[in-house]
C-alpha positions as CSV (number, residue, x, y, z in Angstrom):
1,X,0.0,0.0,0.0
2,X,1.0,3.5,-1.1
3,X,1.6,6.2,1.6
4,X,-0.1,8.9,0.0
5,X,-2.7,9.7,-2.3
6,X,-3.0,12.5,-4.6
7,X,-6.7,14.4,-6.2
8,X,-6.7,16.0,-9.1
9,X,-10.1,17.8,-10.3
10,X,-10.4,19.1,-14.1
11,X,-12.8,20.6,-16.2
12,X,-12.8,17.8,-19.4
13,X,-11.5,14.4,-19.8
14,X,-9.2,15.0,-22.3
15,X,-7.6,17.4,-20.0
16,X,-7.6,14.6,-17.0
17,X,-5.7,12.4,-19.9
18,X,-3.1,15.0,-20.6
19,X,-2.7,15.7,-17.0
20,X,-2.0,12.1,-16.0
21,X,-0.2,11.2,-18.9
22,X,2.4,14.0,-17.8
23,X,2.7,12.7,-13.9
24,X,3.1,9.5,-14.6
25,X,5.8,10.2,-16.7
26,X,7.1,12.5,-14.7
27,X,6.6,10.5,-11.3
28,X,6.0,7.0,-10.2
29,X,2.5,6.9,-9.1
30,X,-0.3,4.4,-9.5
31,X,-3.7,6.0,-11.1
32,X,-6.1,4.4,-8.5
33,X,-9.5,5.3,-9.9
34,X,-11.3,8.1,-12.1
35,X,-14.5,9.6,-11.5
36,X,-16.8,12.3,-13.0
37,X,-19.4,14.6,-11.7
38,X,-21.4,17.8,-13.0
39,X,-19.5,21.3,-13.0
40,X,-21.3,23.6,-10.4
41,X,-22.2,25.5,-13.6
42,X,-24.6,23.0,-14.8
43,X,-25.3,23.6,-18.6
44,X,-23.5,26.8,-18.6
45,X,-20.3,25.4,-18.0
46,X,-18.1,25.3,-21.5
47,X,-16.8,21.7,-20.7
48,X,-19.8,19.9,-19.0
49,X,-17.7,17.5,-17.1
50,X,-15.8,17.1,-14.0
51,X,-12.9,14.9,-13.8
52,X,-11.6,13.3,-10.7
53,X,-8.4,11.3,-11.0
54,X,-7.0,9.4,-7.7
55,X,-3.6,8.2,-7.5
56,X,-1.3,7.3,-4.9
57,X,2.8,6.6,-4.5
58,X,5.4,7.2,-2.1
59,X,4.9,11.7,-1.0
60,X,7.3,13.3,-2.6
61,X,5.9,11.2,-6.3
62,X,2.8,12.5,-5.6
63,X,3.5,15.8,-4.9
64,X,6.2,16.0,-8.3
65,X,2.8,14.4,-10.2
66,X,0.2,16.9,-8.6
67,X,2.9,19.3,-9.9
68,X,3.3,18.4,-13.1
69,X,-0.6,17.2,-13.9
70,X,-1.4,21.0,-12.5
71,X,1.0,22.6,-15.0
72,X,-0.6,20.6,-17.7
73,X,-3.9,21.3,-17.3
74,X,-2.8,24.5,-16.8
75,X,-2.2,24.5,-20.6
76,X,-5.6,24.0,-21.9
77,X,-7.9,25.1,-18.7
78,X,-7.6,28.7,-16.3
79,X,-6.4,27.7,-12.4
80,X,-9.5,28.5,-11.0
81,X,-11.1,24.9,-13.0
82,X,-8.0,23.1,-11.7
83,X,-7.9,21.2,-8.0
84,X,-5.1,19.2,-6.4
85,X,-4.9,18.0,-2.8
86,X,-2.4,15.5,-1.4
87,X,-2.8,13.2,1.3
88,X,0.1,12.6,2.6
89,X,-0.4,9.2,4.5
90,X,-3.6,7.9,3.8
91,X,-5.8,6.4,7.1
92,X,-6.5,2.8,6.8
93,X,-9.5,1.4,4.9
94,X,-9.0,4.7,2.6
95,X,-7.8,2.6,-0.5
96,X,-11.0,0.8,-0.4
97,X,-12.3,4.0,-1.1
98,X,-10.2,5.2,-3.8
99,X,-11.5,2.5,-6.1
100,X,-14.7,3.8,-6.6
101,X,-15.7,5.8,-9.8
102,X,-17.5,5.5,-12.7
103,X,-15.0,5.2,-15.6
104,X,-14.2,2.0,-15.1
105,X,-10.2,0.9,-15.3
106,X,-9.1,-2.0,-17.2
């Protein structure tokens, strides 16, 4: 089991793709689970979809992913549709946790 556990919110999938693909070059983390939601903005919103990518490695990989996944998305969304948290040890029973989401992992 991984110490920590990183959260990264974007507006579009194809943004949450580009992200990723970056960390986990970047870093070795392990992309736990993806899920998606509604923006706050409804129908307004100019990308109708929220991405929610969890991942988890050793801190200071998380931290150089959340990094690198922010800059990214940085590229083709403004800050203010970009969230990263990091949890740097995780309590136990959280990884059953981080497995849930609707796109579905292979």
């Amino acid at each position: 089991m991984a110490n920590a556990v990183g959260l990264l919110e974007v507006l579009g999938y194809s943004v949450a793709l580009a992200a990723m693909d970056q960390a986990c070059k970047a870093a070795d983390v392990k992309i736990e689970a993806m899920d998606c939601n509604n923006p706050a903005s409804g129908d307004q919103a100019s990308i109708p979809v929220v991405i929610q990518v969890k991942f988890t490695g050793n801190v200071s990989d998380v931290r150089i992913a959340l990094d690198v996944a922010r800059t990214e998305a940085g590229k083709y969304i403004t800050d203010d549709e970009i969230v990263t948290r990091l949890i740097s040890h995780q309590a136990p029973g959280l990884e059953k946790l981080l497995a849930t989401g609707k796109v579905k992992l292979p």
